[in-house]
C-alpha angles and dihedrals in degrees: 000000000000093000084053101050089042085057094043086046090065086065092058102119083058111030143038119198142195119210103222117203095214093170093052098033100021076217113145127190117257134237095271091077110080101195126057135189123180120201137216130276151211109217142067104288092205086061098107098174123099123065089256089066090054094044090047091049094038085058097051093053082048088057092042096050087043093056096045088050105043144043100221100065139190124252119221127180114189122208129210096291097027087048093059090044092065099035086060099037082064102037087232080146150343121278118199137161111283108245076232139020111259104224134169136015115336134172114244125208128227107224113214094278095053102047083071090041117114083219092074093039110144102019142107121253102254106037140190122252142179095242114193114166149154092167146021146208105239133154105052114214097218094192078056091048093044091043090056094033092239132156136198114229102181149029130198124261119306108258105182096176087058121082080206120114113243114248132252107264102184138005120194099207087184145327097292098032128067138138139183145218101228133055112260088163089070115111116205095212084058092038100050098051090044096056087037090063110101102234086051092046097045083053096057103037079050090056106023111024137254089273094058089051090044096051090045090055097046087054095043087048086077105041103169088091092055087043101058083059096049090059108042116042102042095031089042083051099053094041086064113035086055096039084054092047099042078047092058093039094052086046093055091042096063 
C-alpha cells in the first residue's frame, strides 16, 4: 500500500483518492470515483465465502455494466490477488495452488498481444517483476476470453527444466480495464530494507528457506531492472487513464 499511494501521489496535481479496506469494512467505492486499483492479497481467491467477496465481486459487475452502458468509462487495474480474483469471477482460466510458492524477482514475458500493449510501454521484453505467489491463473478458456473480448498480454518466466505451464501474467478485459499477476507497484529500495529487518528475515527463512532469502537479496542488490518496472506499468496506467478523462471533461464542457 505505500508503494501505491507514493505512485498515486505522483498524480497529485489531477486526482485525489481514497484507500478503501474492503476485507475489514466490505465497503466498495461507488460509482462516483473514475479511476480503480485493486490491490494484492493474501488469501486463496477462489475462496467466495465472507460478505467482502461478494461486495468486491459485486463492484467489479457494477464496473463492467457501467462501461457497456456508458461512454465515459471507468478505468481498473487489478494487482496479483485482485487479479486472480477477476480472472476467476469470469472463468477466463483456471486458478489453482502453485506446487511452490514464487518468491522473489522473475523476468515476465510479453505474449504477442502485449508486446503492442501500452501497459508494457517502455520496457524490455522480457522484463523484471516482484513475484509473490501461492497461486496462479493457468489454463485460458479462450470461448471465455473471446466472450468478454479479453486478451492476455504476459506469461511467467520460461523453466525449461519444469513440465509445468507457465501462468498467465497479464490479461488486458478492455481498453480501460487490465490487470496483472505480479507486483509492479513494488519498489526495490522498500523492498530491500523491509525483508532486511530481522523479524522479516528470520519469517521467511522460517517458511521458505535460507536459499529463497539469499537469492531475493541478491536481486534486489541491482534494482534498476524492478524499477523499470515501478515506473512504467501503474504510472503509465494512470497517465493514461487521467489524460483520457480530463480529455472527455474538457470535450463536454465545451
Amino acid at each position: 500500500m505505500r508503494c501505491i499511494r507514493e505512485l498515486v501521489g505522483r498524480f497529485a496535481d489531477r486526482v485525489d483518492y481514497e484507500v478503501f479496506d474492503v476485507r475489514v469494512d466490505g465497503v466498495t467505492p461507488g460509482m462516483d470515483f473514475d479511476i480503480f486499483i485493486s490491490s494484492g492479497g493474501p488469501g486463496d481467491p477462489r475462496e467466495v465465502d465472507g460478505a467482502w467477496y461478494k461486495a468486491w465481486t459485486d463492484w467489479l459487475d457494477n464496473v463492467m455494466a457501467f462501461n457497456a452502458e456508458n461512454d465515459r468509462k471507468k478505468y481498473v487495474f487489478f494487482i496479483c490477488h485482485s487479479f486472480q480474483m477477476a480472472v476467476h469471477h469470469f472463468q477466463l482460466a483456471e486458478v489453482t495452488a502453485r506446487k511452490s510458492i514464487s518468491f522473489g524477482t522473475f523476468p515476465i514475458h510479453m505474449t504477442k498481444e502485449g508486446k503492442e500493449d501500452p501497459i508494457f510501454r517502455g520496457l524490455d521484453n522480457p522484463f523484471v517483476a516482484a513475484d509473490f505467489r501461492h497461486f496462479q491463473a493457468i489454463q485460458p478458456d479462450d470461448e471465455k476470453l473471446e466472450e468478454v473480448g479479453a486478451v492476455f498480454l504476459a506469461k511467467e518466466k520460461i523453466r525449461p527444466h519444469v513440465d509445468l505451464e507457465r501462468a498467465l501474467m497479464a490479461v488486458r478485459w478492455s481498453k480501460e480495464v487490465v490487470g496483472v499477476q505480479f507486483h509492479p507497484e513494488a519498489d526495490a529500495d522498500g523492498m530491500l530494507v523491509h525483508f532486511s529487518r530481522p523479524e522479516i528475515k528470520a519469517e521467511i527463512i522460517a517458511d521458505h528457506g535460507r536459499e529463497k532469502w539469499m537469492q531475493l537479496m541478491e536481486d534486489l542488490s541491482n534494482p534498476e531492472a524492478i524499477r523499470r518496472t515501478h515506473d512504467a506499468i501503474i504510472p503509465g496506467f494512470l497517465e493514461r487513464a487521467t489524460s483520457a478523462l480530463l480529455e472527455e471533461k474538457e470535450v463536454s464542457t465545451m
